[in-house]
C-alpha positions as a Markdown table, in Angstrom:
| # | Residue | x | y | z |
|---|---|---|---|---|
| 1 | Unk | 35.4 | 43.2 | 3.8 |
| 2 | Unk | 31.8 | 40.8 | 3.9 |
| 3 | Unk | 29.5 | 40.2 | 1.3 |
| 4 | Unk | 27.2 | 39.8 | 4.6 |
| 5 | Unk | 24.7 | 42.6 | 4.8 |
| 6 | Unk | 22.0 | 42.3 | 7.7 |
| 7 | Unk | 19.1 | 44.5 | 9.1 |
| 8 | Unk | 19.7 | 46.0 | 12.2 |
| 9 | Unk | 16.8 | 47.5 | 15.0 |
| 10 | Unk | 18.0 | 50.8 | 16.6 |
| 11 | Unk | 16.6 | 50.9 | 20.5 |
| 12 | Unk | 15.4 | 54.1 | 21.9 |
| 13 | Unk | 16.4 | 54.0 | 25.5 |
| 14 | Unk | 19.7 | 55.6 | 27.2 |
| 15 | Unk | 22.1 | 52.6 | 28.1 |
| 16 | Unk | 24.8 | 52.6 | 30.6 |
| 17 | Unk | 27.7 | 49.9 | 30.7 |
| 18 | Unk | 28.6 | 49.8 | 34.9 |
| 19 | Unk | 31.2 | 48.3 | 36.4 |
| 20 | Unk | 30.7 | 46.3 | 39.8 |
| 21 | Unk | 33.1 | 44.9 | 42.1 |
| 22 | Unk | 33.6 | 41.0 | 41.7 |
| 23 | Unk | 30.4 | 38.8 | 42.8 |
| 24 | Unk | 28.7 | 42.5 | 43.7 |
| 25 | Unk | 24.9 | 42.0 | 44.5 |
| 26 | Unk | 22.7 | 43.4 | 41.4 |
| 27 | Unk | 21.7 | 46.9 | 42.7 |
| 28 | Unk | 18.2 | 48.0 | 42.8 |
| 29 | Unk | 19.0 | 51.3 | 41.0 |
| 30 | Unk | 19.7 | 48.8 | 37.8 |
| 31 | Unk | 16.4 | 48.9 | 36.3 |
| 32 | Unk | 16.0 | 46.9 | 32.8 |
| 33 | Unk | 15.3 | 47.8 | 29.2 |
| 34 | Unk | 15.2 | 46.8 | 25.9 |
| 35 | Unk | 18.6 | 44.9 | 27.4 |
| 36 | Unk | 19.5 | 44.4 | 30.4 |
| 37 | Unk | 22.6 | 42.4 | 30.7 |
| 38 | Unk | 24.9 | 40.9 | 33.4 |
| 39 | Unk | 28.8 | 39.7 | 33.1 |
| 40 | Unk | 30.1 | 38.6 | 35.9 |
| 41 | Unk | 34.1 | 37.4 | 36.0 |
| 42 | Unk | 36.7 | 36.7 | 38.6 |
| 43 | Unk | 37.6 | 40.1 | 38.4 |
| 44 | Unk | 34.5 | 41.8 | 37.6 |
| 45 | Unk | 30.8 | 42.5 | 37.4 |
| 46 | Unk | 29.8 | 44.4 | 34.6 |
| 47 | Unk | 26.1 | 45.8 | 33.9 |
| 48 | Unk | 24.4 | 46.6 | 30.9 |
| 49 | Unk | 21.3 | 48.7 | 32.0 |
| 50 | Unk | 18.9 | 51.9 | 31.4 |
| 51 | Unk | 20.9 | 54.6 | 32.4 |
| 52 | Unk | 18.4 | 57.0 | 33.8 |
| 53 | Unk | 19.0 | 55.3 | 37.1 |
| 54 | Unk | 22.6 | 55.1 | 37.4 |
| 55 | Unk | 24.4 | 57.0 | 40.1 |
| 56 | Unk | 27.1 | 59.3 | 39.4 |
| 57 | Unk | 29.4 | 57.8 | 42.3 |
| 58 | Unk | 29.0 | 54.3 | 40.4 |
| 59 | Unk | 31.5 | 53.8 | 37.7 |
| 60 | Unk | 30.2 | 53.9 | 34.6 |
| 61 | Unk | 29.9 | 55.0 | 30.8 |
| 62 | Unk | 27.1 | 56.5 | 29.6 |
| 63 | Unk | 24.9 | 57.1 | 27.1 |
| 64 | Unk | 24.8 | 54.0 | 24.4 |
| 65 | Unk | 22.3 | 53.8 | 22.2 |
| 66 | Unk | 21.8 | 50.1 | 21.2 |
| 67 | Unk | 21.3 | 48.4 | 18.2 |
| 68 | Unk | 20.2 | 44.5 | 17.2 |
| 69 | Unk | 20.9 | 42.3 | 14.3 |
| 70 | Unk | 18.4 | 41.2 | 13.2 |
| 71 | Unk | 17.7 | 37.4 | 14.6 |
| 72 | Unk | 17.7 | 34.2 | 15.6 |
| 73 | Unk | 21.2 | 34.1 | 14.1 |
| 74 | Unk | 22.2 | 30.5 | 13.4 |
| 75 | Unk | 25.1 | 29.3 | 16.0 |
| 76 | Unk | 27.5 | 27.8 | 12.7 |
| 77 | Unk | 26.8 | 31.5 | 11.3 |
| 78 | Unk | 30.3 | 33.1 | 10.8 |
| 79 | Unk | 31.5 | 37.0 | 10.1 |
| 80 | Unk | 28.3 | 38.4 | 11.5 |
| 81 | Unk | 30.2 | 40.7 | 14.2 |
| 82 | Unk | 32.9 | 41.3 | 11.5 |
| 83 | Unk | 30.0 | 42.5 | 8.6 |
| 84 | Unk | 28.6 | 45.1 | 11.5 |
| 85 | Unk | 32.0 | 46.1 | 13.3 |
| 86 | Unk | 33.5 | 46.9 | 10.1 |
| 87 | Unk | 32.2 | 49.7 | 9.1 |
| 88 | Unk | 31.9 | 51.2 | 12.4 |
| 89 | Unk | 36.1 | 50.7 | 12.8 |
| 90 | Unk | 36.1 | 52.1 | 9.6 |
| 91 | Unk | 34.5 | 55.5 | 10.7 |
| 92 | Unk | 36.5 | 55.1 | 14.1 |
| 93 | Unk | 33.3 | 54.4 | 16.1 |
| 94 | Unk | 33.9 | 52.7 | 19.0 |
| 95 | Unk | 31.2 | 49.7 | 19.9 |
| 96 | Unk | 30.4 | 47.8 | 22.9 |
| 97 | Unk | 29.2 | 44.1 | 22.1 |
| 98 | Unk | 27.2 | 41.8 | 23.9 |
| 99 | Unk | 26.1 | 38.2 | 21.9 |
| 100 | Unk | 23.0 | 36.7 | 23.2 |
| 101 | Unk | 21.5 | 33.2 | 22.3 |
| 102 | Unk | 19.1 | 34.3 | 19.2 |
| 103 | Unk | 21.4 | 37.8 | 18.3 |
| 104 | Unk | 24.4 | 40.3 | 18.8 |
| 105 | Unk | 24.1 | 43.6 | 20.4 |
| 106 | Unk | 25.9 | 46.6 | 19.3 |
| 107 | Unk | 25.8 | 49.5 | 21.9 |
| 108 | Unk | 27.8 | 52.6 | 20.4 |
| 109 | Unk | 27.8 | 55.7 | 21.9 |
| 110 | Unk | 24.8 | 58.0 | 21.7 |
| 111 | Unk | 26.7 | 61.0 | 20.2 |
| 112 | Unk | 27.8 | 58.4 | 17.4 |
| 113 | Unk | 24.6 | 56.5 | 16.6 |
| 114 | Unk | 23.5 | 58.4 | 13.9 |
| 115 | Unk | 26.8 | 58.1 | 12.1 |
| 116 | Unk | 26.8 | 54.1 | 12.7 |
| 117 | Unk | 23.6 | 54.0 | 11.0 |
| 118 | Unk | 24.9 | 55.9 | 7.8 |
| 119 | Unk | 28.0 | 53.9 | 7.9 |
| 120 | Unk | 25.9 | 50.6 | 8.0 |
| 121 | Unk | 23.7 | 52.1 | 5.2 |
| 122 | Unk | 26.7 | 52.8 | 3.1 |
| 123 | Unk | 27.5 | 49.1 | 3.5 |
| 124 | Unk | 24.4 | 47.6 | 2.8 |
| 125 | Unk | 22.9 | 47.2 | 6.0 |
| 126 | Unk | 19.4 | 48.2 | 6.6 |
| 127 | Unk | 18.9 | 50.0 | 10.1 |
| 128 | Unk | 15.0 | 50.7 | 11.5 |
| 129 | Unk | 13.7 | 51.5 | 14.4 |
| 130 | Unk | 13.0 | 48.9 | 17.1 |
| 131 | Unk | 9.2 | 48.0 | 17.4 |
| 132 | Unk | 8.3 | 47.9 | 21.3 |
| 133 | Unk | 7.4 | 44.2 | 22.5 |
């Protein structure tokens, strides 16, 4: 287990993780949010996006409710995904993670979000809402 504690920013917004063909064009239903992220691979596009817009005949998962660390995070910083991720696995929460250049993203699902902020609590973490840019 870390010694690491960090503060986290709970989002508001309704996130959906899509799934696009490889090299798919980015739909115009895919409106943004607090993130808005794209993975493309050989084998797939994937979508991180508000999920108000998302059809039902696109394959998707839906609703996360996302949660920063608080950053910039230094790039020689170690254990920071294992300090948050632990205590989620330990209450068998299942995460979806996305890094970014200043911070890590930790989209859980919104029936669980509540019970990954306690779990963070219990381990030291600090969770508050995020304040709107």
């Amino acid at each position: 287990m870390s010694d690491q504690t960090f503060s986290l920013f709970r989002f508001p917004e309704t996130l959906a993780v899509v799934r696009l063909a490889p090299g798919a064009e980015i739909p115009d239903w895919a409106e943004s949010s607090s993130i808005f992220s794209i993975t493309a691979t050989a084998e797939e596009t994937s979508l991180v996006c508000a999920g108000r817009s998302v059809p039902k005949k696109a394959r998707h998962e839906k609703p996360f409710t996302a949660f920063s660390v608080d950053g910039p995070l230094d790039f020689g910083m170690t254990g920071v995904l294992v300090a948050v991720l632990t205590p989620l696995a330990e209450e068998a929460i299942s995460v979806f993670t996305i890094s970014t250049f200043d911070t890590d993203w930790i989209l859980v699902r919104t029936a669980d979000a509540d019970r990954a902020e306690e779990a963070w609590r219990r381990s030291g973490h600090t969770v508050a809402p995020a304040v709107p840019a």
